[in-house]
CHARMM-style PDB file with segment names, atoms N, HN, CA, C and O in Angstrom:
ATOM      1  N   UNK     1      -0.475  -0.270 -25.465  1.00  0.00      PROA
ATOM      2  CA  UNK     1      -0.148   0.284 -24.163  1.00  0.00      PROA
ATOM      3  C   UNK     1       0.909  -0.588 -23.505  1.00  0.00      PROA
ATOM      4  O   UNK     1       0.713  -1.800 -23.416  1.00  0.00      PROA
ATOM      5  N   UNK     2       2.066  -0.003 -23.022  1.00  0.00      PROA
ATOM      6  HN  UNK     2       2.225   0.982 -23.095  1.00  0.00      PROA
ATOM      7  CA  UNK     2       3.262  -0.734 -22.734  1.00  0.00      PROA
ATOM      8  C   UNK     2       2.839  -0.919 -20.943  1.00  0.00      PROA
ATOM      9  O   UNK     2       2.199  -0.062 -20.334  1.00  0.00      PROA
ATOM     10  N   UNK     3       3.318  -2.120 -20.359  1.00  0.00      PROA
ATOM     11  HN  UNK     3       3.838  -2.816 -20.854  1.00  0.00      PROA
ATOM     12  CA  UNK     3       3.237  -2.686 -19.412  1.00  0.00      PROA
ATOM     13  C   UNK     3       3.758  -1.435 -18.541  1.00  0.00      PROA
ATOM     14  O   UNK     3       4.441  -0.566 -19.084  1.00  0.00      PROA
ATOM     15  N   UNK     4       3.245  -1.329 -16.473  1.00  0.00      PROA
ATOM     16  HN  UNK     4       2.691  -2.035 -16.032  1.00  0.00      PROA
ATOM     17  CA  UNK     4       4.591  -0.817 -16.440  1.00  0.00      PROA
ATOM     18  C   UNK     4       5.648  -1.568 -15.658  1.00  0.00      PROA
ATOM     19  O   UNK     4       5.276  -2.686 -15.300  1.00  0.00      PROA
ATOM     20  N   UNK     5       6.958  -1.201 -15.284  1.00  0.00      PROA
ATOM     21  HN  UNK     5       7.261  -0.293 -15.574  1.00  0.00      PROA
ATOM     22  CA  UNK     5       7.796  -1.936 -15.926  1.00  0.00      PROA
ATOM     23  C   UNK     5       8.673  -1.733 -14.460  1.00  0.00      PROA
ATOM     24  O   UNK     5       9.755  -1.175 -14.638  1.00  0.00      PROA
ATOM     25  N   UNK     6       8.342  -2.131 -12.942  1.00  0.00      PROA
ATOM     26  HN  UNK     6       7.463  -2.585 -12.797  1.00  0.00      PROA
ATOM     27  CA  UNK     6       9.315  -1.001 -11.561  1.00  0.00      PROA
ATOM     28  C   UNK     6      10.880  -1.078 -12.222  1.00  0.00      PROA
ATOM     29  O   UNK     6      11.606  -0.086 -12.295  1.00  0.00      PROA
ATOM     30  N   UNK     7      11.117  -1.899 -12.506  1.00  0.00      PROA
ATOM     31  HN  UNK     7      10.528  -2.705 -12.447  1.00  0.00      PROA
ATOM     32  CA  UNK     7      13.007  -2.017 -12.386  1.00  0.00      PROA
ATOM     33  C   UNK     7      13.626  -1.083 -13.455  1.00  0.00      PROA
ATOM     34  O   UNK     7      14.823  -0.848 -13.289  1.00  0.00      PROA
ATOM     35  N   UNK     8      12.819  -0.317 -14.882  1.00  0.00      PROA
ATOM     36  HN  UNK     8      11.847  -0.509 -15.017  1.00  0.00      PROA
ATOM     37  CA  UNK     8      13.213   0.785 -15.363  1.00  0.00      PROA
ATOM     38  C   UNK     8      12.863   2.023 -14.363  1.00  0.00      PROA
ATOM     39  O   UNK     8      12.680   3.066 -14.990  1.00  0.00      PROA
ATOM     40  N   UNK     9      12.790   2.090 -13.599  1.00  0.00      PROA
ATOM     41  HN  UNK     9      12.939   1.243 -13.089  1.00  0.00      PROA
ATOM     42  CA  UNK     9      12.773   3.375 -12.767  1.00  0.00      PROA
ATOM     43  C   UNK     9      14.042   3.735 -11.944  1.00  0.00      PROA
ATOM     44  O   UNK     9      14.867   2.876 -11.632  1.00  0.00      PROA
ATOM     45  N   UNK    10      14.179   5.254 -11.553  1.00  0.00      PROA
ATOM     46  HN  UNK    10      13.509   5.952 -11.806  1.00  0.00      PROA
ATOM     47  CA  UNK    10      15.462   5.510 -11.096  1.00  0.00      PROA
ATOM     48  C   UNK    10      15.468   4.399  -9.773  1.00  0.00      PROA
ATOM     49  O   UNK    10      14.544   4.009  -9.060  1.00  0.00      PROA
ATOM     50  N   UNK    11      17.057   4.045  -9.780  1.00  0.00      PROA
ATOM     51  HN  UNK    11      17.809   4.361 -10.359  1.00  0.00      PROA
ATOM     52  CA  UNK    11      17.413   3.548  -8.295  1.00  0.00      PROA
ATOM     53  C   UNK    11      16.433   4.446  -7.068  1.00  0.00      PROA
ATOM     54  O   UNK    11      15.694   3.755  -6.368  1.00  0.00      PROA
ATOM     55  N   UNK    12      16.445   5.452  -6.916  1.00  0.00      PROA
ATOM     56  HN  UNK    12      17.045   6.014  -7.485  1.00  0.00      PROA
ATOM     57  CA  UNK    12      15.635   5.741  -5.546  1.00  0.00      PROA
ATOM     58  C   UNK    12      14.543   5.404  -5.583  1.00  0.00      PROA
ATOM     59  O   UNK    12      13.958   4.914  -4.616  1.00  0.00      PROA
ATOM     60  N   UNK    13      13.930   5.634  -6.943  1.00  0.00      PROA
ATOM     61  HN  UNK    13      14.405   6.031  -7.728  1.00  0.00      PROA
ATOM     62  CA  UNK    13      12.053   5.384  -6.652  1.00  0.00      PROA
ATOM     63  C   UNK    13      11.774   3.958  -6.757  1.00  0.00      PROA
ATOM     64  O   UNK    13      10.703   3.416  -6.483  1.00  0.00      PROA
ATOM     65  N   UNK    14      12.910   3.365  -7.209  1.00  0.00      PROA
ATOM     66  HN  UNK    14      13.780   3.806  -7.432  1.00  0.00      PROA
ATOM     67  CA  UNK    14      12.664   2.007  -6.593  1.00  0.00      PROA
ATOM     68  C   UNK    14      12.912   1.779  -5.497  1.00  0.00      PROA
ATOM     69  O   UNK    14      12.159   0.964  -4.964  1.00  0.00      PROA
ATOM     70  N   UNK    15      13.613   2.138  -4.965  1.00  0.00      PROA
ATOM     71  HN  UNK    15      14.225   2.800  -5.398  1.00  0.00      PROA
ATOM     72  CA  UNK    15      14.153   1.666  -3.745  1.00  0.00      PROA
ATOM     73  C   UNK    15      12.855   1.949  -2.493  1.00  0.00      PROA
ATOM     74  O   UNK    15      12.637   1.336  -1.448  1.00  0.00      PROA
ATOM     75  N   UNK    16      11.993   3.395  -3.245  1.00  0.00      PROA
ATOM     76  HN  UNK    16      12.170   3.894  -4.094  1.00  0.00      PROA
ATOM     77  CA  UNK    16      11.009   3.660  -2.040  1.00  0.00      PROA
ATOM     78  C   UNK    16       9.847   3.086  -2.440  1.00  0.00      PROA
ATOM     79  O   UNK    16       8.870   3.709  -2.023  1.00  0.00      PROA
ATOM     80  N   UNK    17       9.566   2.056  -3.144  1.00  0.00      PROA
ATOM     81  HN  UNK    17      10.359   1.550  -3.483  1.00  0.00      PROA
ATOM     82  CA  UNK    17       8.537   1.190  -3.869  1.00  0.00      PROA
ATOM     83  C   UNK    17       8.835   0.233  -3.301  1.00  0.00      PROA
ATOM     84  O   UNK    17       8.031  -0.236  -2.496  1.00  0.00      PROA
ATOM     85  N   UNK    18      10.011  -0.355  -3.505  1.00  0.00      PROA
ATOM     86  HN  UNK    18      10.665   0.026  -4.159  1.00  0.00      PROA
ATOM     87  CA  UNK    18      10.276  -1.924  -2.040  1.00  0.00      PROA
ATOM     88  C   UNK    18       9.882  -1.441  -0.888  1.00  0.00      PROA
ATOM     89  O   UNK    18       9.154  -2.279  -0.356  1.00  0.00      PROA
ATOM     90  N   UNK    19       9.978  -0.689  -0.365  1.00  0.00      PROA
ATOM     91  HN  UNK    19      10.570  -0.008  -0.796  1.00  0.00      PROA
ATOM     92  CA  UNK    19      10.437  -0.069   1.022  1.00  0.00      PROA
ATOM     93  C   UNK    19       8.176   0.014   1.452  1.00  0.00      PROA
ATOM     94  O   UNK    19       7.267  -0.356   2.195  1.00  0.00      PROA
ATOM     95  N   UNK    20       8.538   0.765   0.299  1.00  0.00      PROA
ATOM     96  HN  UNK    20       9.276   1.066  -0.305  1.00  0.00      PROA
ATOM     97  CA  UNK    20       6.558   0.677   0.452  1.00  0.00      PROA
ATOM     98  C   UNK    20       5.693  -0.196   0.314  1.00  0.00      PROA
ATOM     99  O   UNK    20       4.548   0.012   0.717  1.00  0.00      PROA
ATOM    100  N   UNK    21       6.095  -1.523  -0.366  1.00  0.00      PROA
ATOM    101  HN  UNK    21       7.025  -1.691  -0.694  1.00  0.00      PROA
ATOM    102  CA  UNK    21       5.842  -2.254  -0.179  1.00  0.00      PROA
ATOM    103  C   UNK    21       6.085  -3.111   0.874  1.00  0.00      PROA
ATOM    104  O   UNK    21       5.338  -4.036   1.193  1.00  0.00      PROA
ATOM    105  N   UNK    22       7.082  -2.825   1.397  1.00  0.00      PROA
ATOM    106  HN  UNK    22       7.688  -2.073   1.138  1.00  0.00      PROA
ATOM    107  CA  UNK    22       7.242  -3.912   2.675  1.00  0.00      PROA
ATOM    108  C   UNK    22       6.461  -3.785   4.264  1.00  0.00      PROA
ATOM    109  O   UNK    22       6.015  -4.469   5.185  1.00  0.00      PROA
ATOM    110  N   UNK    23       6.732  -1.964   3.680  1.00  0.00      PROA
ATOM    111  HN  UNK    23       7.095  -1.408   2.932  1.00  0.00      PROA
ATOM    112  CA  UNK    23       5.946  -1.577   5.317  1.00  0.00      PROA
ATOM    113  C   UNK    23       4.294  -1.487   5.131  1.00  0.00      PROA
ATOM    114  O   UNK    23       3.686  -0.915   6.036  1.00  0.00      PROA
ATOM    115  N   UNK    24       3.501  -2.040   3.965  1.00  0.00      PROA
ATOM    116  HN  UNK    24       3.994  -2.505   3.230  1.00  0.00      PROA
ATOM    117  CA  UNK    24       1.935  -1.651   3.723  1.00  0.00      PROA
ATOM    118  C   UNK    24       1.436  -2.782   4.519  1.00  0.00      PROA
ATOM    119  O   UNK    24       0.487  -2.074   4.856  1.00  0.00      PROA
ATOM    120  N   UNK    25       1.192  -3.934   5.154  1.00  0.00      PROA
ATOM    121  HN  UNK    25       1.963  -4.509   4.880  1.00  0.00      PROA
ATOM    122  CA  UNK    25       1.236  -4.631   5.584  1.00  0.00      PROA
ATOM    123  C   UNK    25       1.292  -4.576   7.100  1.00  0.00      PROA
ATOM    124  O   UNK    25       0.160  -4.803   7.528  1.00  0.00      PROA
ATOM    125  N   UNK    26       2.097  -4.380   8.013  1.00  0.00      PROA
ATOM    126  HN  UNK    26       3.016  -4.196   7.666  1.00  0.00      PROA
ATOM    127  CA  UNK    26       2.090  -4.103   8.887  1.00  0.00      PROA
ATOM    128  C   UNK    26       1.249  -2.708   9.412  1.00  0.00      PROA
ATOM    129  O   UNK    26       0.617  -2.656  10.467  1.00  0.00      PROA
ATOM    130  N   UNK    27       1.367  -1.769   8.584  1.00  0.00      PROA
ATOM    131  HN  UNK    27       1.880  -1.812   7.727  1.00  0.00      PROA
ATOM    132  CA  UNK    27       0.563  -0.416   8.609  1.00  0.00      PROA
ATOM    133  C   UNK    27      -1.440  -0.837   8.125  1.00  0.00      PROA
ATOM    134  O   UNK    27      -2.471  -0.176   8.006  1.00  0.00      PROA
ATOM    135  N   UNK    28      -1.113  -2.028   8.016  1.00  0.00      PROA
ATOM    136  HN  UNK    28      -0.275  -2.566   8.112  1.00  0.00      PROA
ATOM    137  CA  UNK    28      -2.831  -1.873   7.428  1.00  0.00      PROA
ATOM    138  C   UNK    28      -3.304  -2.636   8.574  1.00  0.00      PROA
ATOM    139  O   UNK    28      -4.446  -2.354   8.937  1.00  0.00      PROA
ATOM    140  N   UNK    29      -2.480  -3.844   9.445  1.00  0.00      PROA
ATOM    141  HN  UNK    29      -1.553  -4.073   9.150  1.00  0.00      PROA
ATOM    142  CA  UNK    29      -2.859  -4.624  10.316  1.00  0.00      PROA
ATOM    143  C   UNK    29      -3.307  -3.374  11.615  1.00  0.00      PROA
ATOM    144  O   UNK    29      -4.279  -3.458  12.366  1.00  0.00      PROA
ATOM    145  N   UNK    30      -2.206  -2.176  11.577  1.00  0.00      PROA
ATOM    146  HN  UNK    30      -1.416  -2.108  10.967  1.00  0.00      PROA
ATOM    147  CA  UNK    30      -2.445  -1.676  12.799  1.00  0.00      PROA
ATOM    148  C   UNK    30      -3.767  -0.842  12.366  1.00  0.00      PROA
ATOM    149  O   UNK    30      -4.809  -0.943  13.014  1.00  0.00      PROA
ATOM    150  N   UNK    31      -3.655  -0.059  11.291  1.00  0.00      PROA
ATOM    151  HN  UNK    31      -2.809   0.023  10.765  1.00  0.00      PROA
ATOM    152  CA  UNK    31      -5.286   0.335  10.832  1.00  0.00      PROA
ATOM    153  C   UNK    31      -6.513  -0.187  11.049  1.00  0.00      PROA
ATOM    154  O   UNK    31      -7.547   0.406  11.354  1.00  0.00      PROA
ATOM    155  N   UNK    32      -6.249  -1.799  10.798  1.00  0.00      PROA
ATOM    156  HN  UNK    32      -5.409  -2.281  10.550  1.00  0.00      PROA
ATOM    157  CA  UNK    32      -7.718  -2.542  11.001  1.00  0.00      PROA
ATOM    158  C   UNK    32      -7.978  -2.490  12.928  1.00  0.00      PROA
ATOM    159  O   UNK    32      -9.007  -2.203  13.540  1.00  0.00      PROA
ATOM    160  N   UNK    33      -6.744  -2.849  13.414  1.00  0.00      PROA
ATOM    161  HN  UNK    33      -5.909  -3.082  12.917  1.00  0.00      PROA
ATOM    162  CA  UNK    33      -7.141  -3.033  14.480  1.00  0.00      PROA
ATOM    163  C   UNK    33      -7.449  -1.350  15.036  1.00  0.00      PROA
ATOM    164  O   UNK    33      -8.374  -1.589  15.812  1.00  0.00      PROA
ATOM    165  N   UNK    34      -7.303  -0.276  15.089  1.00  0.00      PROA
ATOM    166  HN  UNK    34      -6.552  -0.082  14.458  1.00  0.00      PROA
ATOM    167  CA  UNK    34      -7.443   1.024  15.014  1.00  0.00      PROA
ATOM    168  C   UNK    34      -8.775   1.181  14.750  1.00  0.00      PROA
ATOM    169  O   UNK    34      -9.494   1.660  15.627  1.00  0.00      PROA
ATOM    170  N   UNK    35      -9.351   0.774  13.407  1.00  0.00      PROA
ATOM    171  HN  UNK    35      -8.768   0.385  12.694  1.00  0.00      PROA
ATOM    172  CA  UNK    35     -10.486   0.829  13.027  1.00  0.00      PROA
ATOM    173  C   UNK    35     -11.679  -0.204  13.759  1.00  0.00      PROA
ATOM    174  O   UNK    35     -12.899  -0.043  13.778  1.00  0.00      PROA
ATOM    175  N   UNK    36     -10.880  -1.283  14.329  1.00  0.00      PROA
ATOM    176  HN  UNK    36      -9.888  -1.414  14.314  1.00  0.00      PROA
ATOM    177  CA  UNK    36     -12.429  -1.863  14.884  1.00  0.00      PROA
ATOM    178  C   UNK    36     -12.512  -1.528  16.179  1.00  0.00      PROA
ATOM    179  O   UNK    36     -13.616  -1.575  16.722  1.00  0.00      PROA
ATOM    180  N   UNK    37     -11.258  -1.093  16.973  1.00  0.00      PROA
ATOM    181  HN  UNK    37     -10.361  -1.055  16.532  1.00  0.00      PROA
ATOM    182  CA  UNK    37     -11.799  -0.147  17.976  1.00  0.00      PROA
ATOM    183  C   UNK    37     -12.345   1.032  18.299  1.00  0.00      PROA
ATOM    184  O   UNK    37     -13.269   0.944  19.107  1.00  0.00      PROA
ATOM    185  N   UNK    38     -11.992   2.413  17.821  1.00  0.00      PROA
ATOM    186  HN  UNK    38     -11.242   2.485  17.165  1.00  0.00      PROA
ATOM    187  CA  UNK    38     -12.366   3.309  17.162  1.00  0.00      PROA
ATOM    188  C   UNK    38     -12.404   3.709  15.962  1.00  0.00      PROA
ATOM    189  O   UNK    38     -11.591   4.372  15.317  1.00  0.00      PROA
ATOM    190  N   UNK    39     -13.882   3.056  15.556  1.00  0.00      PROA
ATOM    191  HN  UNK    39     -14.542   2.518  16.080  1.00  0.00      PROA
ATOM    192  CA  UNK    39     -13.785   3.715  13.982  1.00  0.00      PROA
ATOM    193  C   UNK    39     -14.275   4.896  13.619  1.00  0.00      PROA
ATOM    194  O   UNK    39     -15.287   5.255  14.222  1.00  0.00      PROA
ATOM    195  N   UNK    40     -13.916   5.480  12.943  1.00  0.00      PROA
ATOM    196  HN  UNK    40     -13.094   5.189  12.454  1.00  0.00      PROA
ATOM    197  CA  UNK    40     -14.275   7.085  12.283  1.00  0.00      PROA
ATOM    198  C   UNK    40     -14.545   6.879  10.973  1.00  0.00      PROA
ATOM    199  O   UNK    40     -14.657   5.704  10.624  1.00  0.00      PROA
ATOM    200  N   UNK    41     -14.666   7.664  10.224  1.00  0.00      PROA
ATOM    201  HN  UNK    41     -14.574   8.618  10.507  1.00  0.00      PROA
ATOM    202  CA  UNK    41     -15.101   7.854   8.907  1.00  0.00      PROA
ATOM    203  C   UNK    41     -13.231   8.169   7.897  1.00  0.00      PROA
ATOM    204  O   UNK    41     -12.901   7.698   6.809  1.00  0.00      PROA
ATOM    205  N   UNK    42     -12.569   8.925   8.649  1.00  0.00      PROA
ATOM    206  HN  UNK    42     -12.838   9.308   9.533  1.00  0.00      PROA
ATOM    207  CA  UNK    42     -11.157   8.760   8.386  1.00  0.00      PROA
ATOM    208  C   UNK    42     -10.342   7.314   8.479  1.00  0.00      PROA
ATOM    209  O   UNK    42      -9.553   6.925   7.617  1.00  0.00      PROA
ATOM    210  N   UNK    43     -10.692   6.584   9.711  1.00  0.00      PROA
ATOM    211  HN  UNK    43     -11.332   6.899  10.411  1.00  0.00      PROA
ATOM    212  CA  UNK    43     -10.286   5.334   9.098  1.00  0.00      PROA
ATOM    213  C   UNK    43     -10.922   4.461   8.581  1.00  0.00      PROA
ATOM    214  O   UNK    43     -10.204   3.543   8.187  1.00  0.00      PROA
ATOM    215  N   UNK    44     -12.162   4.306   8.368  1.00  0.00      PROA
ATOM    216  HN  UNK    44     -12.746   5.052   8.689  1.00  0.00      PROA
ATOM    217  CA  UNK    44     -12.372   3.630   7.282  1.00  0.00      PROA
ATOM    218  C   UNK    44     -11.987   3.924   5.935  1.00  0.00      PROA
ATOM    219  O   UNK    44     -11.861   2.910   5.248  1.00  0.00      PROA
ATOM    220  N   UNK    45     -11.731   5.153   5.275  1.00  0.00      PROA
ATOM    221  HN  UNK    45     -11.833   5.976   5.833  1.00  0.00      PROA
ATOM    222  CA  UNK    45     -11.001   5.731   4.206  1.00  0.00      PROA
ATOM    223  C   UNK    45      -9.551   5.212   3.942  1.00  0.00      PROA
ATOM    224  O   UNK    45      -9.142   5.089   2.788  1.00  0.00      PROA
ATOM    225  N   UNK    46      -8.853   4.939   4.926  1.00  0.00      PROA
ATOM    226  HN  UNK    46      -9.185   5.039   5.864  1.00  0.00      PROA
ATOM    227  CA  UNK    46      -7.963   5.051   5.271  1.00  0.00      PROA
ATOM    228  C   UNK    46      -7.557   3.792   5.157  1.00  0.00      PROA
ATOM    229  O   UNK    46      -6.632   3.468   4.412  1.00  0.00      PROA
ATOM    230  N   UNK    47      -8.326   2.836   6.010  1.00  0.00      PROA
ATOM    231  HN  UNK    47      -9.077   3.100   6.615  1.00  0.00      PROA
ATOM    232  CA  UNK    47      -7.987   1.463   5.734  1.00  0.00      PROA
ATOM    233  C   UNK    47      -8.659   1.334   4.450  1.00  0.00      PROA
ATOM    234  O   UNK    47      -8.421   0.176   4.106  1.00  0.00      PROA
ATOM    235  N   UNK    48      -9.211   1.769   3.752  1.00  0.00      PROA
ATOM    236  HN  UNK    48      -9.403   2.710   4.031  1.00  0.00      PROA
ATOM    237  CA  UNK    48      -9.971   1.076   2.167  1.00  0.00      PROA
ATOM    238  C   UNK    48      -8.585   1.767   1.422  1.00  0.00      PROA
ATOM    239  O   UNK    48      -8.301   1.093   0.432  1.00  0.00      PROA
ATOM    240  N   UNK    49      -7.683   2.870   1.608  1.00  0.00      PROA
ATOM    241  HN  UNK    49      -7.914   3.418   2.412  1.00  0.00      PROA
ATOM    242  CA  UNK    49      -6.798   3.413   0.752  1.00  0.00      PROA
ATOM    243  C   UNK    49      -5.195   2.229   0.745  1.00  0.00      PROA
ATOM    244  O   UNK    49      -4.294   2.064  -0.079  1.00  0.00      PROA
ATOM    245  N   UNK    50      -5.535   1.544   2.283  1.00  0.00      PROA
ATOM    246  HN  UNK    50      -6.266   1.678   2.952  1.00  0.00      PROA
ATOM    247  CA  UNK    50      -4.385   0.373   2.363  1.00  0.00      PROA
ATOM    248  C   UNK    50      -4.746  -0.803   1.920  1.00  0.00      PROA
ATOM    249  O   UNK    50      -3.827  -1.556   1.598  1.00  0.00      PROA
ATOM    250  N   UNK    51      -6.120  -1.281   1.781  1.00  0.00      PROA
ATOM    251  HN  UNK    51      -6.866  -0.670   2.043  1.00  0.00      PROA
ATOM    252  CA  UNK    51      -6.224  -2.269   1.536  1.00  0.00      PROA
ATOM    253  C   UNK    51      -6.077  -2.349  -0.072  1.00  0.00      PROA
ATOM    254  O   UNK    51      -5.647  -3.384  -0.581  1.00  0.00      PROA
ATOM    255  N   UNK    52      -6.456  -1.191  -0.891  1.00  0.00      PROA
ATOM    256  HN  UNK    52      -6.805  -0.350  -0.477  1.00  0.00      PROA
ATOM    257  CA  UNK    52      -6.195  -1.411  -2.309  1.00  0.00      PROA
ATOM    258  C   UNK    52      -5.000  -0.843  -2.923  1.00  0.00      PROA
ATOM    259  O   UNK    52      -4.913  -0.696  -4.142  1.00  0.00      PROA
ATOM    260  N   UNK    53      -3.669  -0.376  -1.741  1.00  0.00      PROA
ATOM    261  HN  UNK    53      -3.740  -0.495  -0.751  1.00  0.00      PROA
ATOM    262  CA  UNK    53      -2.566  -0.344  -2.366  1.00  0.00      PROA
ATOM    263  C   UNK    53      -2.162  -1.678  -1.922  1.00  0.00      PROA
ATOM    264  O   UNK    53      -1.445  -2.270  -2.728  1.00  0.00      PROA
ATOM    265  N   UNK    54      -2.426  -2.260  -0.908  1.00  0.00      PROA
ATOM    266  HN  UNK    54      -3.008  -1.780  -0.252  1.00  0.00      PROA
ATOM    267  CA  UNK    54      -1.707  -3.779  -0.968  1.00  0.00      PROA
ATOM    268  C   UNK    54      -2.570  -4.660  -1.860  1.00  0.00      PROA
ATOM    269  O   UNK    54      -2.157  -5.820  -1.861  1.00  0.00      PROA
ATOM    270  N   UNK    55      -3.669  -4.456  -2.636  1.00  0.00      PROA
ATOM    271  HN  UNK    55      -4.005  -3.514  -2.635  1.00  0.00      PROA
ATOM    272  CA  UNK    55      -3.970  -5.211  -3.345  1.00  0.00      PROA
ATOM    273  C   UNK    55      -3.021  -4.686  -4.877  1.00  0.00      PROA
ATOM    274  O   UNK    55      -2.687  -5.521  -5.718  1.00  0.00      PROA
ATOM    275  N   UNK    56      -2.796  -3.661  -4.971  1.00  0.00      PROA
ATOM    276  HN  UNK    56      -3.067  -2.984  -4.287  1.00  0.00      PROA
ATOM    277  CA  UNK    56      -1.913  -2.902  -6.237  1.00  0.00      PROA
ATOM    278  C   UNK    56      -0.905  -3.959  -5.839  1.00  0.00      PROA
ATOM    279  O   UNK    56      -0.954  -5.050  -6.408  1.00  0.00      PROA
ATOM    280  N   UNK    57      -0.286  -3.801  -5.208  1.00  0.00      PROA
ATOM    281  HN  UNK    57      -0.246  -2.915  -4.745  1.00  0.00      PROA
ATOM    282  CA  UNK    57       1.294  -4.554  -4.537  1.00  0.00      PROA
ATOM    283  C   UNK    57       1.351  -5.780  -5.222  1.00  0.00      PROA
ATOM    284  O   UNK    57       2.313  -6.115  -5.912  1.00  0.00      PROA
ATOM    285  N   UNK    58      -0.343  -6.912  -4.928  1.00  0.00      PROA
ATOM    286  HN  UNK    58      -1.125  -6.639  -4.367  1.00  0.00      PROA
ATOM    287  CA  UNK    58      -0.078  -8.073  -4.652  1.00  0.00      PROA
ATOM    288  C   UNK    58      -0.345  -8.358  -6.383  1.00  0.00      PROA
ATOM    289  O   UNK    58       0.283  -9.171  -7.062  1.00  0.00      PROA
ATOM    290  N   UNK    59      -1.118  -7.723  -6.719  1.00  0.00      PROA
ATOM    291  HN  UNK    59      -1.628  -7.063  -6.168  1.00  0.00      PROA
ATOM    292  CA  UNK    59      -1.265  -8.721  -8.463  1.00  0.00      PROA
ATOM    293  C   UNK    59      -0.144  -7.509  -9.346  1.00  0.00      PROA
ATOM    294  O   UNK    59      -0.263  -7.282 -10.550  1.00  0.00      PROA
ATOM    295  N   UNK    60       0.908  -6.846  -8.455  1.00  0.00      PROA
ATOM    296  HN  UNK    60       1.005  -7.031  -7.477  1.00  0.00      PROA
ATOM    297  CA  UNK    60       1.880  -6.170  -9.503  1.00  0.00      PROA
ATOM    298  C   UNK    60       1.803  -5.334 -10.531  1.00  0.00      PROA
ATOM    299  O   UNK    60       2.314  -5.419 -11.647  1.00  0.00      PROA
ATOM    300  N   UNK    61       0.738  -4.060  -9.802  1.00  0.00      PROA
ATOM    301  HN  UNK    61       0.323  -3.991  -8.895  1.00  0.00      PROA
ATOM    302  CA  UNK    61       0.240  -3.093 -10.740  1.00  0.00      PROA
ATOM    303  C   UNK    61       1.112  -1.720 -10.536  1.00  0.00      PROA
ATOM    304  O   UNK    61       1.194  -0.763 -11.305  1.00  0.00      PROA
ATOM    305  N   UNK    62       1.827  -1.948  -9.081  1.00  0.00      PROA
ATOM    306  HN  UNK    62       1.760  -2.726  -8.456  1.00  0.00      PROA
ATOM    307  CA  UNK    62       2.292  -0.794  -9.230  1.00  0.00      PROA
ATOM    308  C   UNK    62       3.872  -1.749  -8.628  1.00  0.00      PROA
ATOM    309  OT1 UNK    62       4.942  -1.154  -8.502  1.00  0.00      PROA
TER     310      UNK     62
END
């Protein structure tokens, strides 16, 4: 099974993979704080769907 590999991908879908990566971070800080003031059942989903694409991000799975 071959690694995968971002920098063989077209110029745009890389470009919206940096881009998504840069803004997951700031979007999860405002989630948490969102979520411990009013939490719902949508943001807790929601923040568990940011917290494990910035964990994808951080050990370089996607």
């Amino acid at each position: 099974m071959s690694k995968y590999y971002r920098y063989k991908l077209p110029p745009w879908a890389r470009k919206c993979i940096f881009v998504l990566e840069k803004v997951t971070l700031p979007i999860l800080l405002f989630q948490l704080i969102r979520t411990i003031l009013f939490p719902t059942a949508f943001d807790l989903i929601l923040l568990g769907l940011l917290v494990g694409l910035l964990i994808a991000f951080y050990i370089e799975w996607i």
